[in-house]
N, C-alpha and C positions, 0 to 999 in steps of 0.2 A: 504494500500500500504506500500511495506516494505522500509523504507530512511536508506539507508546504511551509514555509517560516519567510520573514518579512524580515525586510533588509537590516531594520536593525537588530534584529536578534541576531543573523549572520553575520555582521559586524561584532555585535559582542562575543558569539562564540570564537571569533577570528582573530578580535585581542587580547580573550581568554587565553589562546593557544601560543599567540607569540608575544604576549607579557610587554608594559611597557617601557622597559630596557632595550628591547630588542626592537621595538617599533621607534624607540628615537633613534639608535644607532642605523636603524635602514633609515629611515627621513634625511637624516646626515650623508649615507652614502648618496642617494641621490641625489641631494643637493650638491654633494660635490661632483655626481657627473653632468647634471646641465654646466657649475660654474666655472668647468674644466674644458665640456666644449667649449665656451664662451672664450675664455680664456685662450684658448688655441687659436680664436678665429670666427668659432659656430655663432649665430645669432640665437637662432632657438632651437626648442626640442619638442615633439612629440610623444605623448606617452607610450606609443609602441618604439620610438627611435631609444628614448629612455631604460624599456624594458633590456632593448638589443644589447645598449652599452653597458648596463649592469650583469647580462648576463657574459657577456666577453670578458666585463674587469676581473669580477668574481668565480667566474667558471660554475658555474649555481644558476638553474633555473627559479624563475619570478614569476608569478600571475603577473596577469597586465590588471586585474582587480586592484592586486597590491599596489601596481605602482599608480594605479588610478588614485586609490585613495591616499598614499603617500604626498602625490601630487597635490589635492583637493588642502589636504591640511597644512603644506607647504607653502598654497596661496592664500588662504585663510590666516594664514602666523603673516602674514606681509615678508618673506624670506625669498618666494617666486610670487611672477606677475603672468596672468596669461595676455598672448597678445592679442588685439584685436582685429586681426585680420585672418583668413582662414589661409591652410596654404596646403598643399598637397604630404602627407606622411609617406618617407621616404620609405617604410617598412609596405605600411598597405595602400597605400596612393587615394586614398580618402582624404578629402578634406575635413582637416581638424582645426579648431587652435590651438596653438603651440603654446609653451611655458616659454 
């Protein structure tokens, strides 16, 4: 039988799981790979361009959930800005807004 549950219950069971030690330490990894492209060069990032580079820096697979919501509270703390203009996601070629 299928037990439906609403998003935030799936969220808390999600912070349950990775405890909030572990959920600042990734907010931080991320942060420093958007301000590392940026740094190199990159203007901005997509949350799947995001997923790509975290999954190369680290050699660890990520949900793109996780780095969705990573992101979300990232912009929310005033640390990333999303842009306002859409632009093509170099992973899935959708347009998004970028961080």
């Amino acid at each position: 039988m299928f037990n439906a549950t609403t998003t935030a219950e799936t969220k808390a069971a999600s912070f349950a799981q990775v405890g909030a030690r572990e959920l600042k330490r990734l907010n931080e990894q991320l942060r420093d790979i958007v301000i590392g492209h940026q740094v190199n060069g990159g203007r901005d990032m997509t949350g799947r361009e995001i997923q790509r580079a975290y999954e190369a820096r680290y050699n660890k697979r990520i949900e793109s959930g996780t780095v969705s919501g990573a992101i979300n509270r990232l912009v929310a703390a005033g640390v990333l800005a999303r842009c306002d203009v859409t632009r093509a996601c170099a992973v899935t070629g959708r347009a998004v807004l970028p961080v």
